[in-house]
Each structure stands twice: as C-alpha cells, then as structure tokens.
C-alpha positions as CSV (number, residue, x, y, z in Angstrom):
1,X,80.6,83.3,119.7
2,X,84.0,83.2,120.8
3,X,83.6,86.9,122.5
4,X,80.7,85.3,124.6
5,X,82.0,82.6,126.0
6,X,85.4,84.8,126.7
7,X,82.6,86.9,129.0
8,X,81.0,83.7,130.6
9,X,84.2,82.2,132.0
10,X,85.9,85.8,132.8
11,X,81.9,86.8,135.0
12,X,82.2,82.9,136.3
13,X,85.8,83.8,137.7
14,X,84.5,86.7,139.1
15,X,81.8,85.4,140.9
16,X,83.2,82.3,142.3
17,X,86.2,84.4,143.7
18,X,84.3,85.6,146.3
19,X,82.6,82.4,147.1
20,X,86.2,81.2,147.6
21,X,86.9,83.5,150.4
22,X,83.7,82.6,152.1
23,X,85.7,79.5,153.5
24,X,83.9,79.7,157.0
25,X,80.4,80.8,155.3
26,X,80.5,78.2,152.5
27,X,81.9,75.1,154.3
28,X,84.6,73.1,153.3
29,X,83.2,70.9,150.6
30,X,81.9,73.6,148.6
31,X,84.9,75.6,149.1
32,X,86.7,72.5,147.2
33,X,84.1,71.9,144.4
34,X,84.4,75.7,144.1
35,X,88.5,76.2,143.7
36,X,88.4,72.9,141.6
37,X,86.0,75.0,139.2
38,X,88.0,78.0,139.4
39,X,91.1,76.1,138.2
40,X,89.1,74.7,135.5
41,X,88.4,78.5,134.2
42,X,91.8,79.5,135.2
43,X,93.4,76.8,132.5
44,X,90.3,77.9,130.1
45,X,90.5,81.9,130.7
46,X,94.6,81.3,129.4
47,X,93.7,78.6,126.7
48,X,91.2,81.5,125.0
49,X,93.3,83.7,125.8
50,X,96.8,82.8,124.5
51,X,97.4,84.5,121.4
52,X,97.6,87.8,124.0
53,X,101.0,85.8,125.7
54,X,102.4,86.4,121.5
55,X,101.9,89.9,121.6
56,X,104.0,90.9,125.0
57,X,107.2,90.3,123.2
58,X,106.3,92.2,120.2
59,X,105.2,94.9,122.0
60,X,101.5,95.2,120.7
61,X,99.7,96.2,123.6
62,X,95.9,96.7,122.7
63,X,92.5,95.8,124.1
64,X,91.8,93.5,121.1
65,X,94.9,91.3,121.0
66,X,93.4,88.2,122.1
C-alpha cells in the first residue's frame, strides 16, 4: 500500500510540474493553488521517502532503500 501511494504523489509531482511552468497559460491563481500543492508533495515525497537520507552515509546505494 505504501509502494502505491509512493507512485501517486511521485506521477502527481510530475504532472503538476508542467502545469507550473504554464504561468501565462494557467493564470495566476491556479499557478498558486498549483505550487502550494506541489510543496505539499514535495514535504510528503521526503517524509515517505526518508529512510533513503540513512542510507547515503552508509554507502548503500540501491533502488529499494526507501
């Protein structure tokens, strides 16, 4: 369950990136809503993803640290 919801915010970052750099297509008030969302996932995608942050001292670099 864990996996999936790792997927779901990593494809949400990815899809709202672009939306972000569609200042003049998007307008301005989505452009906020949208890089106040992205922050959200930002502090989430690190959360999920901090036992990876351990494992760069130690040296164990793998796909399935975190």
């Amino acid at each position: 369950m864990k996996k999936k919801i790792r997927i779901i915010i990593d494809i949400s970052m990815t899809v709202t990136m672009p939306l972000l750099m569609a200042y003049s297509l998007i307008g301005e008030l989505f452009h906020e809503i949208t890089g106040s969302l992205i922050f959200i996932l930002f502090i989430i995608h690190h959360i999920l993803n901090r036992r990876w942050y351990g494992t760069i001292a130690k040296g164990k670099y793998n796909a399935s640290a975190a």
